[in-house]
C-alpha positions, 0 to 999 in steps of 0.5 A: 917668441919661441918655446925652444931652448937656446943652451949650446949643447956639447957635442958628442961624436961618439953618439951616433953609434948608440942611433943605430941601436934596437931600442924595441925593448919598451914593452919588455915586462919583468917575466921576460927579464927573468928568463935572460941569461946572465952576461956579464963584462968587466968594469974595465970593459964597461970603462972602454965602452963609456970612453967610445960613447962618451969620452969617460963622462958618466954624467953627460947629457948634450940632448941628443937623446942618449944618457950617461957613459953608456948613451942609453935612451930612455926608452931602453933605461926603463925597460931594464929597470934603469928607474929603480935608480933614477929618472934617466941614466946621467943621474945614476952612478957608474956603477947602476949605469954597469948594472943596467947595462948588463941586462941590456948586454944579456938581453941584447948582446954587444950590438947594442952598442954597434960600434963600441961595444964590439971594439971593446970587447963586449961579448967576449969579457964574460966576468962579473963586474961588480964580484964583491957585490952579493947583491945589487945596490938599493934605489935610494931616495924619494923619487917621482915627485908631485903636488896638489891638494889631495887631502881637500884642505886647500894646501898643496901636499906632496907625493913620491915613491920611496925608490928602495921600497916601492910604497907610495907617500902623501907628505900632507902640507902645512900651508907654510912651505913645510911638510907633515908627517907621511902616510902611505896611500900606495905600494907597488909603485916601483913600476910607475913613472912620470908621476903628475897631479891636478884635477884631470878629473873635473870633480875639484879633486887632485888627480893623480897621472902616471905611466906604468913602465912595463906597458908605457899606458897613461893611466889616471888614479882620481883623488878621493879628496880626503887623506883615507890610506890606500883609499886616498886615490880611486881605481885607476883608468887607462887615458892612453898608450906609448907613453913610455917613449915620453919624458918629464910630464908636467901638468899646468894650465897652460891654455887657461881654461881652468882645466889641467893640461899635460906637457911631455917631450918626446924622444927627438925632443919635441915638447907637445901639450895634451890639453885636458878636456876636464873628464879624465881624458886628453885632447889632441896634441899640439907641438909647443917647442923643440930642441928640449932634449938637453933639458931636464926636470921640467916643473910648473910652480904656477904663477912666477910672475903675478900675471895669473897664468901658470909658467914653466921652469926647467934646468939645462944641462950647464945647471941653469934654470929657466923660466918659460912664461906661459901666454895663457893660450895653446898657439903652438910655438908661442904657447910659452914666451921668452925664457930667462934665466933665473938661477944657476947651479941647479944641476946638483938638484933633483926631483923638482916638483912646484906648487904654492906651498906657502899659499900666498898666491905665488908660485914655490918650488921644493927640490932635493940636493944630493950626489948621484946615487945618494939621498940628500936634502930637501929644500923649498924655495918660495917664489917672490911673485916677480919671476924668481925666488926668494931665499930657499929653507931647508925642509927635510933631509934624507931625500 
């Protein structure tokens, strides 16, 4: 059985020219953002580039790394602020996706784009391309979605970063599906991503792990196990380094040793497993599947299937979602089995996060529906306990 998605991906021949590109922009921090000058080109120009890089499609993601109109690598995205409007360039709108490639222009000229950028007159437009535009648009949304028990009542809670703000939010669960009402545990977070929870720790406590941005260091936040404000999560600990390269952490159990484990893809599109040694850190990685570069918000519910071993979903870039079971051993590429397909439609949804949030012992997911660029509803879908989902409730709006 193979852990590698098998979703015919669309080909792009435009690309290859974005390969090339000085992507050692990673560690790039806010103060030496400030100090590039301003570049600007018009949205003409812009739309010239999307055309050579990506036929006009603003939205494409064929897996090959590279995202949006502008084909920009994750890497880049995160370096120049690209998360303050989401998770990976194909989910913002054209006129972020401008945005975001003005600071990459002033920062790394038109080569940037080797080919395209000089055929379409890059460095030479000098207007600003949004003029009417005093400032520019706000992040909206919740974003960074995860779950575990952190307030210590054995129901699965929720926590986000509010994207226009930066504050961090526990949503504290009811034990039905739905939601309480939220208390801020943080601020700040606008420099975190990948946020993931389980118990890293060992202590019976949900942890909380994330990568600082700037830095790309994994750090852990311990749980306090109780609903205390900014004392909800301990001081955090650094567990690792160049992690801003690496996308879609998830934590599950997938080795069933009751401790938490990390998955994360890889810029070739790798999908690696970091099993957890149960004190805070992470063992040596394993390969577990390759070709995920096409698929995005990857989610562990925990158990889909009632055969108590937790399982993955993903979706693929035709909107549909899949379900990897877990074999309940890290053996390489038979760590997952077989994937099916148990949903379409999914590419209007974002920020997956799963859990058993009704606590009837099967796996559920919560997802938000919304346009790029916009807030939107959120909803919970309850899994039935054979590999699916029953009917989905509304839970929440402006997401």
């Amino acid at each position: 059985m193979s852990a590698t998605p098998r979703t015919k991906r669309r080909v792009n021949k435009k690309t290859t020219a974005l390969a090339t590109t000085a992507l050692t922009v990673a560690g790039l921090g806010a103060a030496l953002l400030a100090t590039i000058p301003a570049n600007a080109a018009s949205v003409g120009t812009w739309d010239k580039v999307a055309h050579c890089e990506s036929t006009d499609d603003w939205q494409i993601n064929t897996g090959n790394g590279y995202y949006g109109g502008l084909q920009i690598s994750p890497q880049t995205w995160n370096a120049f602020g690209g998360r303050e409007y989401a998770a990976y360039p194909h989910q913002a709108t054209k006129q972020q996706q401008i945005l975001i490639g003005e600071k990459i222009l002033a920062g790394q000229g038109q080569g940037a784009w080797p080919n395209c950028g000089p055929a379409a007159g890059l460095g030479s437009d000098h207007a600003d391309p949004y003029p009417a535009t005093s400032t520019p648009p706000a992040p909206v949304g919740m974003v960074h979605l995860t779950a575990a028990d952190f307030t210590g009542d054995g129901k699965k809670d929720l926590v986000g970063v509010e994207s226009a703000s930066g504050k961090l939010w526990l949503y504290p669960g009811n034990g039905n599906g739905t939601l309480g009402n939220r208390v801020q545990i943080g601020s700040g977070w606008n420099g975190m991503s990948n946020l993931t929870a389980a118990d890293y720790t060992g202590d019976g406590k949900a942890d909380l792990v994330t990568v600082d941005n700037s830095t790309g260091k994994l750090f852990v936040y311990p749980g306090a196990g109780s609903l205390n404000g900014s004392a909800t999560l301990g001081a955090r600990v650094q567990i690792g380094s160049g992690w801003g390269t690496m996308r879609n952490l998830t934590a599950i159990d997938v080795n069933k040793d009751n401790k938490a484990d990390l998955l994360a893809v890889d810029p070739s599109g790798a999908l690696f497993a970091y099993p957890g040694n149960g004190n805070g850190t992470l063992g040596a990685r394993t390969q577990i599947g390759s070709g995920w570069g096409s698929m995005a918000e990857l989610a562990s519910p925990g158990d889909l299937n009632s055969d108590g071993k937790d399982d993955l979903v993903a979706v693929d870039p035709a909107g549909n979602l899949w379900k990897y079971p877990s074999t309940g051993s890290l053996t390489g590429t038979n760590t997952l089995g077989a994937r099916n397909q148990i949903g379409s439609g999914w590419d209007t949804m974002h920020q997956l996060v799963g859990a058993d949030f009704n606590g009837d012992g099967k796996g559920d997911l919560d997802a938000v529906q919304a346009p790029t660029g916009s807030t939107g509803t959120f909803y919970f879908y309850p899994g039935n306990g054979s590999g699916g989902f029953a009917d989905r409730a509304q839970i929440g709006t402006g997401w």
